[in-house]
N, C-alpha and C positions, 0 to 999 in steps of 0.2 A: 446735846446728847453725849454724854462720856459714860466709858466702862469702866469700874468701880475697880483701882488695882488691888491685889489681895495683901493684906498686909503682914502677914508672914513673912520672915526673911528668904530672899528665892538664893542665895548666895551657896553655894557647892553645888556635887555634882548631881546628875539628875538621878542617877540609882539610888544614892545615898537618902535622896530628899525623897522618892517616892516608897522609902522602906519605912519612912515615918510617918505612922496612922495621925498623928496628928496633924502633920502638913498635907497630906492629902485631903482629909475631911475639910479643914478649911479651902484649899483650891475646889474642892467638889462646889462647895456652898458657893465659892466665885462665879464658876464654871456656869451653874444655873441661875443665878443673876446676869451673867452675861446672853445664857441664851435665852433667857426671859425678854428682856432687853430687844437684843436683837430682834426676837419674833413679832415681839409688838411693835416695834418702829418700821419692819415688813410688813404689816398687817395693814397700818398705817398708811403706808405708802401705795398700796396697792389699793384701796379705798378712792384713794384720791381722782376726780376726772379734773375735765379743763375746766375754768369759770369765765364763762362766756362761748359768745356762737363761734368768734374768729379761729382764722389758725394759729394768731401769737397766743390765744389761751392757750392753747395745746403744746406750743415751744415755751412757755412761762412754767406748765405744769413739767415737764422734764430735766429743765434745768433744777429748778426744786428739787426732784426725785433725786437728782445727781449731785445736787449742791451734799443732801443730808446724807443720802446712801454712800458719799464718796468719804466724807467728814467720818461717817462707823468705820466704813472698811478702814481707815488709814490707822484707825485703834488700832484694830484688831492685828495688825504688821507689826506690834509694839514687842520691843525684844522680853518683855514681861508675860505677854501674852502667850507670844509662841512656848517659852520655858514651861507655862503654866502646863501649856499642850503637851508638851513632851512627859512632863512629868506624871499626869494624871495616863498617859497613853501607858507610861511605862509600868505604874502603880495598877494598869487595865481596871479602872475606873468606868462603872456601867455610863455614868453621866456625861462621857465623853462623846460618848455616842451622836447624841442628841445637839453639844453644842458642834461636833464638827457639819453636822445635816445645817444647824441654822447659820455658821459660816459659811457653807457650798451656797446656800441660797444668796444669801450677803452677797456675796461675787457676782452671780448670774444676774441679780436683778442687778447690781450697780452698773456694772458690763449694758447692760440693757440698754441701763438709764444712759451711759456715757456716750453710747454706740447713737444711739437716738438723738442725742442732743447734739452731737457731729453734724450730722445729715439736716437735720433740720435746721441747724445755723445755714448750712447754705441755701436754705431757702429764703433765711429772713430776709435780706437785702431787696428780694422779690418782693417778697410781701410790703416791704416798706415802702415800695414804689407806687402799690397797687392802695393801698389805704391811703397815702399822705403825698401821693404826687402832687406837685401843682397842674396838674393836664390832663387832657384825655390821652394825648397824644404819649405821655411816657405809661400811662395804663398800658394802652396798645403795645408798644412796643415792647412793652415785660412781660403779658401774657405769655409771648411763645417758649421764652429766656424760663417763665418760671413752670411749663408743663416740659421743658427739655431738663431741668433742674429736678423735675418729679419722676421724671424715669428713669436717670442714672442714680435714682435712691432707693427707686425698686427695683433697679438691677444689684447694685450693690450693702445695700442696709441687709443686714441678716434679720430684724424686727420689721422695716416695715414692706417688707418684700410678700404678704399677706393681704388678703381682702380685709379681713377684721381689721388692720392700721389704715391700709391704706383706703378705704372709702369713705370712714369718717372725715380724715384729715382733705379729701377731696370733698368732703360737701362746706368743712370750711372756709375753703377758697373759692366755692359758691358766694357762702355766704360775702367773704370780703368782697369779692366783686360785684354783688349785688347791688350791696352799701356806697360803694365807691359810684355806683352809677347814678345811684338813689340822692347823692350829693350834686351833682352834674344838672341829672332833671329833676331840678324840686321847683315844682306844682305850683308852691305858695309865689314864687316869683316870674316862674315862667313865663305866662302870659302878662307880667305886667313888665317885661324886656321889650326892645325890640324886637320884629318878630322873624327878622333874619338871624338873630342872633336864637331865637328861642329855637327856628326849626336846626341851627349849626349843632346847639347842643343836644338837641333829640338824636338826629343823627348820627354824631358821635356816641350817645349812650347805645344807642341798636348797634354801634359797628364794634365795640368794646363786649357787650354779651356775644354778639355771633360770633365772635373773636376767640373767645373764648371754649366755645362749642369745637370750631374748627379746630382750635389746637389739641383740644382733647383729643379726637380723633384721628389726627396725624399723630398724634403721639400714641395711641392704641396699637397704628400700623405700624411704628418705628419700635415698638417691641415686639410685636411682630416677628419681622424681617429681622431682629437683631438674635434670633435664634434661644432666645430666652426660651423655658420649659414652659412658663408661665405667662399668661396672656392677660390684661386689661379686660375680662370680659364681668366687668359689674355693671351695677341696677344704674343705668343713663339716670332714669328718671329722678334719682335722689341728689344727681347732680343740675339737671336740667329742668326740673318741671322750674321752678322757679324763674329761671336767668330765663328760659323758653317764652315764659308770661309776661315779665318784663318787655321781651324785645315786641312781643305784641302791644305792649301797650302802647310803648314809644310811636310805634307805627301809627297806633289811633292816634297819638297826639300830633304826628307830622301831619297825618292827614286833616288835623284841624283844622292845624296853623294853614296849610295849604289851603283850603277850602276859604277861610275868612280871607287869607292877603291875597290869593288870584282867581277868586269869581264872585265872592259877594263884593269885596271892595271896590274890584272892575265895574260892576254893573251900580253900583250908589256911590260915581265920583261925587266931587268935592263941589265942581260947576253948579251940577242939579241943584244946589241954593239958590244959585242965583238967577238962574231964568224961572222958576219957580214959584207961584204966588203965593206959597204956603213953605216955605221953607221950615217951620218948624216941622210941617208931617215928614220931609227929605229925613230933618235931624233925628225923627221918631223913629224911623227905619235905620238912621245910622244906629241909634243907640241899641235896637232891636239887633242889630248885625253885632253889635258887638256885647251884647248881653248872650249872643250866644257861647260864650268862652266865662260865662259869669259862673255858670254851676262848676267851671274849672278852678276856676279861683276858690271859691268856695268852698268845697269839696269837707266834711267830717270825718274824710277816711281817707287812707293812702291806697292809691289806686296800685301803684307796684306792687301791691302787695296781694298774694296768691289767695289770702282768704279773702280779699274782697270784688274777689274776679264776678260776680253774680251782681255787686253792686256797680262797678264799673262797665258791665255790658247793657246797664239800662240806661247810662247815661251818654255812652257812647248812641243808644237807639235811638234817643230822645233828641240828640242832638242832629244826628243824621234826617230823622224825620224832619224838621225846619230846615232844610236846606236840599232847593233843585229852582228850575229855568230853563237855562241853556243844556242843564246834563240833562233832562228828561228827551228835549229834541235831538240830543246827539245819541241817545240809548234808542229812540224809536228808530231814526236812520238806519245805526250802524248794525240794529238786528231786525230789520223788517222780513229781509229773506229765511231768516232764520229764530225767530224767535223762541226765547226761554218759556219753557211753558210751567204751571205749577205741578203738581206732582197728580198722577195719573189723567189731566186735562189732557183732550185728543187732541192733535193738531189743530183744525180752525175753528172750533169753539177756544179754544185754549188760547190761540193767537189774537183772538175778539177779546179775551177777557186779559189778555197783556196790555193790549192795546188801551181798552176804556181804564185799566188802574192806572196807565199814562197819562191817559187823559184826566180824572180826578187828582195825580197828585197835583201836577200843571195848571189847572183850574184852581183847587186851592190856593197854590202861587198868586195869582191871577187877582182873586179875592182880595186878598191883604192887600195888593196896590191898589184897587180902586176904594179901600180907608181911605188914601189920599188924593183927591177929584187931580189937584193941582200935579200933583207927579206922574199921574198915567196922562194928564194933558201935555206933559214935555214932549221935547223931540228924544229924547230917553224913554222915556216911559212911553210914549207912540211904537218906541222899538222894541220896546216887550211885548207892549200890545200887540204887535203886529206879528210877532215869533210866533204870539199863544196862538194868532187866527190860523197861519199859516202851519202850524203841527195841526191842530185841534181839526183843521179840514182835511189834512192828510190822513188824520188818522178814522174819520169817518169813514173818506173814501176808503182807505184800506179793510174798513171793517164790511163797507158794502160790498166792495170788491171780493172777498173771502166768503162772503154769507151767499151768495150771487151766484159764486163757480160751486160752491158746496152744493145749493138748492140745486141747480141746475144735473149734478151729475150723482145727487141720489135720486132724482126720480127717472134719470136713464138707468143707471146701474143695479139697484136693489131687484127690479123682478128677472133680469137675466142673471143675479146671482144666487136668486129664491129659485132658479129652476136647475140648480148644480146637484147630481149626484149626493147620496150622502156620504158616497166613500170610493176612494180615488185611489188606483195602485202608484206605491211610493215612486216606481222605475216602471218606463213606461217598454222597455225593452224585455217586460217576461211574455211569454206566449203563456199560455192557456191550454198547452198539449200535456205534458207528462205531469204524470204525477209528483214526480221529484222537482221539478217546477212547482207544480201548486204550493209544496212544501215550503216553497222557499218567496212564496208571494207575502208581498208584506202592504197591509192597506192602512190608511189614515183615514182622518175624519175628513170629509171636507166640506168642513166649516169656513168659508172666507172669512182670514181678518177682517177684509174688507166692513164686510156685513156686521162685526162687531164692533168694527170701530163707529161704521153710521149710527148704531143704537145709542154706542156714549154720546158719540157729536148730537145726537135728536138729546138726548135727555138735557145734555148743556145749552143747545140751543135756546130750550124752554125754560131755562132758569135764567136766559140771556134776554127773554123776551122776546123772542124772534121767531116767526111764525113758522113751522115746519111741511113738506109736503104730509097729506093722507099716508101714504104709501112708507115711508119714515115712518111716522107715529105706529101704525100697524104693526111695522116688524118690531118697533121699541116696546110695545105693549106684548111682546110673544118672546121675548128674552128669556124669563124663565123658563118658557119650557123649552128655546133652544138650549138653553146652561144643561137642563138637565137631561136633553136626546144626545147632546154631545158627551158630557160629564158619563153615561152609558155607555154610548158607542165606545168611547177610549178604554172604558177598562173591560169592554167584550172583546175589544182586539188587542191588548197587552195580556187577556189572559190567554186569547187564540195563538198568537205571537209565542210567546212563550211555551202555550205547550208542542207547537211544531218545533219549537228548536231543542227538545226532549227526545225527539226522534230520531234516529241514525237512518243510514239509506233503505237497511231493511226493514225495519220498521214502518217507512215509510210504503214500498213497494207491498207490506204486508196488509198495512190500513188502507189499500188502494181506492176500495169503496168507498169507507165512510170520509175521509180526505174529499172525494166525488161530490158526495152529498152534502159536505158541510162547506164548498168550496160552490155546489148550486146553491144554496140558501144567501151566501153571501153575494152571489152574484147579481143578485135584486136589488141590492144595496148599493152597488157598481155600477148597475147597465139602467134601472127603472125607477128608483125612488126617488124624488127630489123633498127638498125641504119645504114645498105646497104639498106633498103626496100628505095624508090622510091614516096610513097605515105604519108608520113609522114605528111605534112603540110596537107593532104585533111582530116589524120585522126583528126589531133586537128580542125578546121572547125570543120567536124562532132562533136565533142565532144563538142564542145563549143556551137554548134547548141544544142544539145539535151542538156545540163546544164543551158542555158538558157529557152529554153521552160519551164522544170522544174523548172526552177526558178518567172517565170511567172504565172504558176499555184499553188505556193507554195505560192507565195503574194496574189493571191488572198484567198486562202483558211484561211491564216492567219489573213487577213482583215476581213474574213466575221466569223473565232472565236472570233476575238477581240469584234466584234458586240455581239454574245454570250455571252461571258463573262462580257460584261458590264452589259447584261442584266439581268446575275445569280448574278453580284455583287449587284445589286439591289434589287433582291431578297432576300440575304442574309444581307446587311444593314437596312431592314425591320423593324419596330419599332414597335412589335407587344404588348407592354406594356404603351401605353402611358399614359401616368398620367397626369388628371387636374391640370390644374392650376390655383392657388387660386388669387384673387387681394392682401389679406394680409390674414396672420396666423390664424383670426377668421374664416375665412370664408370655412374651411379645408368641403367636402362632407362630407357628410355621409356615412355609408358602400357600404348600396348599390347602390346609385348612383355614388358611386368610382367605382365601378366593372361595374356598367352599361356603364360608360364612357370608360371604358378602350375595351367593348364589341363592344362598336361602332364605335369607332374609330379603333378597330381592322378589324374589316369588310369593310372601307374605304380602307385599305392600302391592306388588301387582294385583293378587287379589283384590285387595281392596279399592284400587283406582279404576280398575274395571269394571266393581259393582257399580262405583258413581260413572263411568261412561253408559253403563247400563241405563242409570235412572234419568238419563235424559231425553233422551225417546218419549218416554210418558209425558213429560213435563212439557214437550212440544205438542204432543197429540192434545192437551190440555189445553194449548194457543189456539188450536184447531177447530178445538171446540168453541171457544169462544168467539173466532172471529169467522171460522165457516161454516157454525155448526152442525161440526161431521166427527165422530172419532178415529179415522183411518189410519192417521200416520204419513198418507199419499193424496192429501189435497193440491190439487191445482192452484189453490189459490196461497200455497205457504210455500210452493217450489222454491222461490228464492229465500224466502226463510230457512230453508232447511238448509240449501249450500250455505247458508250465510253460517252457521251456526258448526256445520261439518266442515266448514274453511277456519272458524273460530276454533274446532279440535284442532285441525290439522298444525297450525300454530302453537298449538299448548303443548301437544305433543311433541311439537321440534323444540320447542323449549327447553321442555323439560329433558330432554337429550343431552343437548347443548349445556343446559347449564349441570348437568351430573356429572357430566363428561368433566367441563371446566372447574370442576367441585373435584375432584377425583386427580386432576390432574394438579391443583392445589396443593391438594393433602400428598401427593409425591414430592414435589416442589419443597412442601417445607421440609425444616431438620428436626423431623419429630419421626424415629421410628416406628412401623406398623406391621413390620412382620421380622421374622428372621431366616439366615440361613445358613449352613454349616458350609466352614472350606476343611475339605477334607483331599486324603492323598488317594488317588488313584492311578496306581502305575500306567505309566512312566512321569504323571505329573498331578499338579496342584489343580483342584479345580472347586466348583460349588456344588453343593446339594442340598435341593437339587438343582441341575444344569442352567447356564444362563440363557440356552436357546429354550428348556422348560420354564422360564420362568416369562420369556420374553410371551412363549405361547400362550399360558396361561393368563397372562394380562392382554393379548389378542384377545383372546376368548370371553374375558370377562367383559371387553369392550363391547365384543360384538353382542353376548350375549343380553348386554343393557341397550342396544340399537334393538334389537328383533323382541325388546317389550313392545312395540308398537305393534306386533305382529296380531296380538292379541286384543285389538283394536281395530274390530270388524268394520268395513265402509258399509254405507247404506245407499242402498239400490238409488236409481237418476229418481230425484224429484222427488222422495219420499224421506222419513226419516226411521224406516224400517230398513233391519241388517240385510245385507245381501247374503244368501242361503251360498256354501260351496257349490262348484262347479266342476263339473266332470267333463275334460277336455278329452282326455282320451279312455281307456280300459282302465288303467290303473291310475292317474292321475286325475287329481281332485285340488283345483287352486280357490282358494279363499283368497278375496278381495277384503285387505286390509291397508292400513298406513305405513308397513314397514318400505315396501316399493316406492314413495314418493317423500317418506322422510328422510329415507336413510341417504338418499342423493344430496339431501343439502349440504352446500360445502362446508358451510360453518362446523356443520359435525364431521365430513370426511376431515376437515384441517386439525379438531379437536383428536380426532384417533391418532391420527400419523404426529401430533405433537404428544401426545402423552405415550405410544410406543418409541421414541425416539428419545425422552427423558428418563425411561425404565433401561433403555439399552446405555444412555451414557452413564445412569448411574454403576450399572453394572461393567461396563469398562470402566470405573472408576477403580471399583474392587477388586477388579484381576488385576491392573494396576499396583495396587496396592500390594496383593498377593506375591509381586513379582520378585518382592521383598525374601522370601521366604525359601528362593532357588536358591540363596548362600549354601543351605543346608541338604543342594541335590546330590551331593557325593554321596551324602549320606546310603542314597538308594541307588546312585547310578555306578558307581563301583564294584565290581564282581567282587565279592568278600572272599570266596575261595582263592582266586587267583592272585587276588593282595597277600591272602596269608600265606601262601605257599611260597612267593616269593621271597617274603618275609622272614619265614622260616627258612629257604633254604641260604639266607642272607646270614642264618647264626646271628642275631644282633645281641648286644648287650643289654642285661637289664634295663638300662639308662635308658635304652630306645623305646621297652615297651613303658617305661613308665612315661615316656613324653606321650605317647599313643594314646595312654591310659588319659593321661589328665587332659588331652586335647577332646578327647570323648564325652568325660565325667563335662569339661569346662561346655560341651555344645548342651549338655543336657540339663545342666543347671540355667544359662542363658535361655532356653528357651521359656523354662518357669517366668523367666521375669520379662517377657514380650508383655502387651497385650492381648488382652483374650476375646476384646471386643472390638468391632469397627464400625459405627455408626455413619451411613455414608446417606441422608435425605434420609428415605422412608425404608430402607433396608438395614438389620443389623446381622453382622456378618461374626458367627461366633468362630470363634479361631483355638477353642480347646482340644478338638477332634484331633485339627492338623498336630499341634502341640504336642499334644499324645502321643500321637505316630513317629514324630522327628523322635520323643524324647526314647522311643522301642528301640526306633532304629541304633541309637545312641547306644542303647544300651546292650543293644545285640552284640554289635561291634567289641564292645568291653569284653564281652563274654566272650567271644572268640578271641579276643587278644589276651586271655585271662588264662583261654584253655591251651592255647601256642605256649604260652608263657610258661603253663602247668607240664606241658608234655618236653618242652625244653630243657629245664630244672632236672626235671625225672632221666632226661637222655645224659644229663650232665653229671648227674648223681650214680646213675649207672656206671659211666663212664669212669668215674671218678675211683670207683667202689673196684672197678676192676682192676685200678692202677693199683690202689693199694694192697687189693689181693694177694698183684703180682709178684709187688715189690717185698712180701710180705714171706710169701711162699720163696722169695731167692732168699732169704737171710735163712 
């Protein structure tokens, strides 16, 4: 691939050459053959993948990239080139555009390319170890070498530091190590090695995959720990399912090889010919033994191989099924206490049917030697014989033994578990006194496992052939309808269950009754009914009867709290601090029509949280009715309902205190002005208005007057949820029983007042503070102006004197124009024009009298003057 140089002459300078349309239009026409060129050898190149599974595809495909991408770039550096560039940049050539875009690319992908093909040479020496060692042993050894060689590539490779490089290039070295193992254990000769030599090489192929596996994941953890940003967390499985399958196969095949060299071999030595009268049947069974390894040989399909994993687990079945003896005696020993049972078989029906498929495969065994009369007649074959008698009798006994203790202790056990309760409390520690007890009783079924496991063990028995008691069969025959008094009772007590824990105490103390009666219904089910009783289905009916009544009146009651509650939540979202709002920042109240506004608007919203304290009264008498049917107000049987619900005010109410208070105490807190106030002069000094001990008052009072909203917030008389009427203690006085008396003591709110007057007082010493500023300018007023001027005057000064006087005056009056006229100090803005005002009178007072001294001095001087010259005027 070469770039086509232009053949116009490039010789002088570049302005001169890009002032000639005609050397331009030909470098243009270059320029776009070059970035034609370019693009499609990009195009090209980025096309390209690896050819083949390995990873040297993937390093053959980069070096490529970088042989061709490196071979344009080094044109494109061509001192023809660059001129070209120059010239057409300087001729501002639209087409230059486009070839400088397909150069930058040029760079990045060759950069890529060259960057990549770095990195990945230091892998190949790995690689070459793993594809074309002579050993297992140098595989082994370069696994760790070449996943420690993969992580300082994605620590430092700028390309392959990415899941999109790097997982591919990681299921290639899947792949090569697959290959590499798939050379080691091949099939076609395995079994026809020696077979020490064939389990060496299994071995080593499973220790080369899990080798593998483990270095991965040490190497996951050592990026990790190496504080990298980026972690190894990709798809295992597209590294592993494969190399994973493999190590399982290997394993089947040790186990072959194992299985043919040390237990059929052991049991068909070489002797057995010759004491033997039939030596050929001995050889029939060797050959039998070693035809077991024949569908190995054989095989139409590569077992390593992940799509043949379904063909490989039949041959592994098939081969496993032809082969036991000695391991069926050593599996029934070493699990006789304990045996494996099939999936939902009970205990000793289960253990009886372990036992007899022990006994079938063993017997099968058994079978095949006596084809040969002459081998089961050896003193070999006497010793199998004599294995099978001696299991095959154990395991009778065992089976008798099992059938024996089972019969014997279901027909003790069944009718004293046929006469249990149907329902049993969970804790045997509750009493049966309070009702807040009953609440909290919680029953089960009780159904013995026991008794369901007898019915499975009866139904397996009978399919075992083994006779069962009467008494068995009976209850086995009545399963359904225990499935289904149980399958009832369970969800009549998950839904009783669950609606008592819908209950709170008073609620609970409120349903006293029906809790009573629905707590006797069940108690029949506890104390009288057994699973022989007769009336069982009438009990859950009833039960279900009385858990839904209660549950009908527990919706209602709930309904008509929720009503409550919305109406205390209202109560307690109450905005008893509202604050004006200004159109813009000038326009901030004044003190006290900030506090007036907040007064008025407080007594709006009172209204309203009062009518809702109003409506709840009704909404009890409503419970009232429902559950004592009475409408009074004054049920005996709602007394603690009512405290409960006037302790549930008395709560919302301190809330709602507390949190206006701490809302209020906020909005001081921040730096967002809320009101203002003027510093103005009041002889003999600087002060506010209005005053800071008025201002202190007035947010006392606005305090108190939001505590003594509860006031308005009538108690109801002991036991009722009717208001209590005033009271006339003496002639003139009349106290009403409300919440102010027991709210107002709570500390939370005494803490809230005393820190929110304590924050109004330092902001306010902030701004006398501030103001102290401003006593520069006390002379102004605390100097007797007569007594200056007089002395002043009788001083005679010169002009000079009062003009310093003059401009020391003009200069306080003009400064104080340029103060600040505002003070934002938290929730107080402190307007400073009044005082300003005042300084700038006083200023100007002073002028005026040192204007009119000035005036009457002049005139005494002018007199004076006027007579001299009279005098002198009148001597001549």
């Amino acid at each position: 691939i070469e770039l086509e140089m232009p053949t116009v002459n490039l010789d002088g300078e570049v302005p001169v050459l890009a002032s000639d349309p005609s050397v331009v239009q030909s470098l243009e026409s270059c320029a776009m053959t070059w970035q034609k060129l370019i693009s499609t050898v990009l195009k090209g190149q980025l096309k390209k993948v690896p050819k083949g599974d390995g990873a040297f595809a993937e390093i053959d495909l980069w070096r490529e990239k970088n042989a061709t991408l490196s071979d344009l770039a080094e044109q494109t550096k061509l001192p023809e080139v660059k001129k070209v560039l120059e010239i057409l940049q300087e001729a501002k050539s639209e087409c230059v555009g486009d070839l400088q875009i397909a150069l930058s690319d040029l760079r990045k992908y060759h950069l890529e390319a060259l960057d990549n093909v770095k990195f990945l040479s230091a892998l190949e020496r790995h690689l070459k170890n793993i594809a074309y060692g002579p050993g297992t042993d140098v595989v082994l050894n370069t696994i760790p070498s070449l996943l420690n060689a993969l992580r300082m590539v994605w620590v430092m490779s700028r390309h392959y530091n990415k899941d999109e490089r790097m997982v591919p290039l990681l299921e290639r070295i899947a792949w090569e190590i697959s290959t590499a193992v798939c050379k080691f254990v091949d099939l076609h000769t395995l079994f026809k090695e020696d077979r020490a030599a064939a389990r060496k090489k299994i071995t080593e192929g499973k220790s080369i995959l899990q080798q593998w596996k483990k270095c991965y994941f040490t190497a996951c953890a050592q990026v990790e720990e190496s504080g990298s940003e980026r972690f190894w967390k990709f798809d295992v499985k597209r590294f592993f399912e494969k190399t994973d399958y493999m190590a399982a196969v290997c394993q089947d095949l040790y186990d072959i090889v194992q299985v043919v060299t040390e237990e059929l071999y052991n049991i068909f030595i070489p002797e057995l010919t010759t004491v033997t009268e039939n030596p050929k049947g001995v050889e029939a069974l060797l050959r039998e033994v070693n035809e077991l390894t024949s569908p190995m040989k054989e095989l139409k399909f590569d077992p390593l191989s992940i799509r043949n994993a379904r063909n490989w687990k039949s041959v592994m079945r098939q081969f496993r099924e032809e082969v036991s003896v000695e391991n069926i005696k050593q599996i029934f020993v070493q699990n006789l206490k304990d045996p494996p049972l099939y999936k939902n078989h009970p205990p000793v029906a289960g253990a009886i049917f372990w036992s007899r498929s022990l006994f079938y495969r063993i017997k099968h065994t058994i079978i095949r030697f006596q084809e040969v009369e002459e081998l089961l007649a050896s003193e070999h074959g006497q010793k199998v014989k004599q294995i099978y008698l001696q299991v095959a009798k154990k395991m009778k006994e065992y089976e008798d033994q099992k059938y024996k203790e089972w019969k014997e202790r279901t027909e003790h056990i069944v009718p004293h578990l046929l006469k249990d309760n149907l329902l049993t409390l969970i804790t045997s520690a509750v009493t049966e006194e309070s009702v807040t007890t009953k609440k909290n009783l919680r029953f089960r079924v009780n159904f013995s496992p026991i008794l369901q496991e007898i019915i499975i063990e009866t139904k397996y028995m009978e399919q075992l052939g083994l006779p069962v008691p009467e008494i068995a069969r009976y209850v086995a025959l009545q399963e359904d309808k225990y499935l289904r008094y149980t399958s009832k009772l369970k969800t009549m007590l998950a839904c009783c269950h669950k609606l008592m824990e819908t209950l709170n105490e008073a609620e609970t103390k409120l349903l006293d009754d029906y809790i009573q009666e629905l707590w006797r219904v069940l108690k029949s089910g506890h104390k009288r009914l057994t699973w022989n009783s007769l009336g069982i289905g009438e009990f859950i009916f009833q039960c279900t009867q009385a858990i839904g009544k209660l549950e009908s009146l527990v919706h209602q009651i709930h309904n008509i709290s929720e009503d409550i509650s919305s109406k205390l939540l209202f109560i307690e979202s109450a905005n008893l601090f509202k604050l004006p709002l200004s159109k813009n920042s000038d326009e901030l109240p004044e003190a006290k029509d900030f506090f007036d506004y907040i007064k008025c608007e407080r007594a709006k919203d009172v209204a309203h949280i009062v009518r809702n304290y109003s409506a709840i009264p009704p909404l009890l008498i409503e419970v009232e009715g429902q559950v004592a049917n009475t409408h009074t107000g004054k049920s005996s049987k709602l007394a603690s309902y009512y405290a409960y619900w006037e302790n549930r005010i008395y709560q919302v109410l301190t809330q709602l205190i507390v949190k206006n208070l701490q809302a209020f105490n906020e909005a001081i807190l921040a730096n967002v002005p809320l009101l203002q106030i003027k510093a103005v002069f009041s002889v003999p000094e600087i002060t506010f208005q209005p005053s800071a001990s008025e201002i202190d008052k007035m947010t006392t009072q606005s305090i108190q007057d939001c505590v003594e909203v509860t006031k308005h917030f009538i108690r109801w008389m002991h036991g009722t949820c009717i208001e209590c009427p005033p009271q006339h203690v003496r002639k003139d006085e009349v106290v009403t029983f409300n919440f102010y008396s027991d709210v107002s003591q709570n500390p939370l709110l005494i803490e809230q007042s005393v820190l929110i007057t304590q924050n109004v007082h330092k902001v306010l010493v902030s701004l006398s503070k501030y103001l102290n500023q401003w006593n520069t300018y006390e002379l102004l007023w605390k100097s007797d102006q007569g007594t200056v001027l007089e002395r002043l005057a009788a001083e005679k000064p010169a002009c000079v004197i009062f003009d310093e006087q003059l401009q020391f005056y003009m200069k306080v009056a003009q400064e104080v124009t340029q103060q600040p006229l505002i003070k934002d100090e938290q929730f107080i803005r402190l307007q400073l024009a009044p005082l300003a005002f005042t300084v700038q009178e006083y200023a100007k007072a002073w002028m005026i009298s040192l204007g009119k001294l000035l005036n009457e001095s002049a005139r005494e001087e002018l007199v004076r003057l006027r007579d001299e010259i009279q005098v002198g005027v009148s001597n001549l």
